[in-house]
N, C-alpha and C positions, 0 to 999 in steps of 0.2 A: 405544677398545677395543670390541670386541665381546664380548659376553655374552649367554649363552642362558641355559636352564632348568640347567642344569649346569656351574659355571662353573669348579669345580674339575679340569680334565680337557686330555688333551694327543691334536689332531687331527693325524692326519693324513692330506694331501692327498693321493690316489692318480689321478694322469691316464691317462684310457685312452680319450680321446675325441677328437674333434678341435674348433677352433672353432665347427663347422657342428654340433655335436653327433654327431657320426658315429664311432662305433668297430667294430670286430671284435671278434670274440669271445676270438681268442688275446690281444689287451690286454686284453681285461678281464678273461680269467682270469688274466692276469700279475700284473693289480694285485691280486686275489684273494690270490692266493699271496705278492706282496710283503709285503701288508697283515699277512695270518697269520704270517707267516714273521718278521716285524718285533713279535709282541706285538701287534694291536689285540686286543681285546675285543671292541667291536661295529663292524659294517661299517652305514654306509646307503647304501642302495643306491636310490638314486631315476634308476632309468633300467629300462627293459625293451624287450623286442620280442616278435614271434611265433615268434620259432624255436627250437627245442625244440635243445639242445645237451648230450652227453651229456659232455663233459669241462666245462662250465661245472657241470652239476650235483654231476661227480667235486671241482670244486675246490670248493664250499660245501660239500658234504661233507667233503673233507680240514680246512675251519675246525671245523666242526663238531666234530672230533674234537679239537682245540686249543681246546675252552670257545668260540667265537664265535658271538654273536647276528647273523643277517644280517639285517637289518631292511630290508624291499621294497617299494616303490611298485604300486601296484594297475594304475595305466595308466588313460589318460585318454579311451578310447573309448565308455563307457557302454554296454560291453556284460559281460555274463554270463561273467565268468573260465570256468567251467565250461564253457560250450559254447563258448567261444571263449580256449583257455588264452594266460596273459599271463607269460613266463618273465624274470627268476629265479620271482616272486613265487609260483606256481603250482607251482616243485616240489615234490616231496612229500620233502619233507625237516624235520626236527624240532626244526632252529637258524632257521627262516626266521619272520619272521613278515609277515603281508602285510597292507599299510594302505590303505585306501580315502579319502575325503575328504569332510568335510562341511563345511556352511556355517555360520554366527554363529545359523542357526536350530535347529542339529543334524538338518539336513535331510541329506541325502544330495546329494554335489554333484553336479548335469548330466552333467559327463562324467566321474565317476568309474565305474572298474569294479567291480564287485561280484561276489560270490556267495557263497553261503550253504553251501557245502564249500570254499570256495577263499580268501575272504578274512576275513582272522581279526578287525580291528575299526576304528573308523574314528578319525580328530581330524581337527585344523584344516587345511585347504586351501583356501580360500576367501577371496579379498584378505589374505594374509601379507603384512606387510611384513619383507623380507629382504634379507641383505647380498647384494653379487652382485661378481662378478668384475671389472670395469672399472676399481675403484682401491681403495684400502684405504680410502674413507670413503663409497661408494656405496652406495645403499639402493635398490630400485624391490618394486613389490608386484606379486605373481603369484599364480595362480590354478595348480592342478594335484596331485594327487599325490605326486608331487617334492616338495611340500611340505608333505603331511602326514607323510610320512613320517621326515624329522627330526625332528618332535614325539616320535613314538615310541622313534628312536635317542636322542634325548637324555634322555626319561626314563630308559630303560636304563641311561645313565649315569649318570643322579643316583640310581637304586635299589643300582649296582655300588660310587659312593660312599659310601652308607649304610650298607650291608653288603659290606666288602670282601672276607670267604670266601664270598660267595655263586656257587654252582656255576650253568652254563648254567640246566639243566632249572627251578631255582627261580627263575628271573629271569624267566625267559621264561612260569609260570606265574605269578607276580605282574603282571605288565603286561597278559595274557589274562584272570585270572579277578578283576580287582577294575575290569572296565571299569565305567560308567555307564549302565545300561539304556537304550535310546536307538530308539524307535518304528520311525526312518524304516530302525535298521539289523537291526529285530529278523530280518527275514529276508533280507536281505543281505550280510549276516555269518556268520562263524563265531559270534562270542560274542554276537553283539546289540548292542553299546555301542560308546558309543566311550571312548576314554585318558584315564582319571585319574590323576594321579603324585601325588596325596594319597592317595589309598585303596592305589596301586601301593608307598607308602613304608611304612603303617601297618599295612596285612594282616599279620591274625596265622595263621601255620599251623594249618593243620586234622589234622595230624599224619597224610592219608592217603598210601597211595601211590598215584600217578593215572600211568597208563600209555596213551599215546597209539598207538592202529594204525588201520591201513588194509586192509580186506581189500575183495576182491570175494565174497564169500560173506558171506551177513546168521548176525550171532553171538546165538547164544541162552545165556540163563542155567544155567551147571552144565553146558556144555560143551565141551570141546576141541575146539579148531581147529588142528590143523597144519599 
């Protein structure tokens, strides 16, 4: 059997790709919509590309509104999400969360993507050993984003275990603000850190309310913006 960090939990497999790894984007917003439409919870979403799709962004949005964490692979170019956006992981949407990859040193991995408004914080990608498609007892280790990015969905998991009324918003700020302060991502991150599911299990509220925007206009204290 396989078992991860969450072991109490029921996957499911959404194909939208071919063996060569090659999909469209009308499949994978299929499986989007399968997925939501079927009860997931959290999506992982370790794949991306460069083109910006405005019905891919309407279907994480439509999860969105059904409670689902889309949890995003950063992309394995090593370059600046910002100046060079990496989509899903890059929209500007407030179910996503986007993972970058580091190594057993808590270094920032070589070719992972980065940036300091675009990707939110980092875990393991760095020699994982993982189960992989070729038969039900196969294992090989990879290197990539793809696979930090399970680290995070399956915390999600074991936090959504933990507290089974926990709404979107608090989930998704448990996993962001109780990261581990972490040098290589203090400025290539959103948060600095990278994924603790110890501190993501035990944080205790701070009783505020924290409200996430985007504007292009800089916001000053004591006043409105509309």
């Amino acid at each position: 059997p396989i078992v991860g960090v969450a072991w109490n939990v029921r996957l499911m497999a959404c194909k939208a790709f071919d063996s060569d790894g090659i999909g469209y984007h009308s499949d994978i917003i299929e499986g989007i919509a399968y997925a939501t439409t079927n009860g997931a919870q959290i999506i992982n979403a370790s794949w991306g590309g460069r083109t910006y799709s405005k019905a891919m962004y309407e279907a994480i949005a439509a999860a969105r509104d059904h409670g689902v964490l889309f949890v995003a692979a950063a992309g394995n170019s090593g370059q600046n999400t910002a100046e060079w956006p990496f989509y899903p992981c890059t929209y500007e949407l407030d179910n996503i969360i986007s993972v970058a990859a580091i190594d057993r040193q808590d270094q920032l991995a070589w070719f992972s993507n980065y940036g300091s408004n675009s990707i939110h914080l980092g875990a393991p990608g760095v020699a994982i050993h993982s189960s992989v498609a070729t038969s039900d007892s196969a294992y090989q280790t990879w290197n990539g984003t793809s696979m930090a990015t399970p680290h995070v969905a399956g915390v999600a998991a074991l936090v959504r275990a933990y507290f089974p009324g926990i709404g979107l918003p608090e989930l998704r700020q448990r996993l962001l603000q109780t990261t581990v302060p972490t040098p290589a991502l203090s400025t290539n991150t959103i948060c600095g850190g990278r994924l603790n599911a110890y501190n993501a299990l035990t944080a205790t509220p701070d009783g505020r309310l924290e409200v996430s925007a985007r504007t292009r206009e800089p916001l000053f204290a004591g006043s409105n913006n509309t």
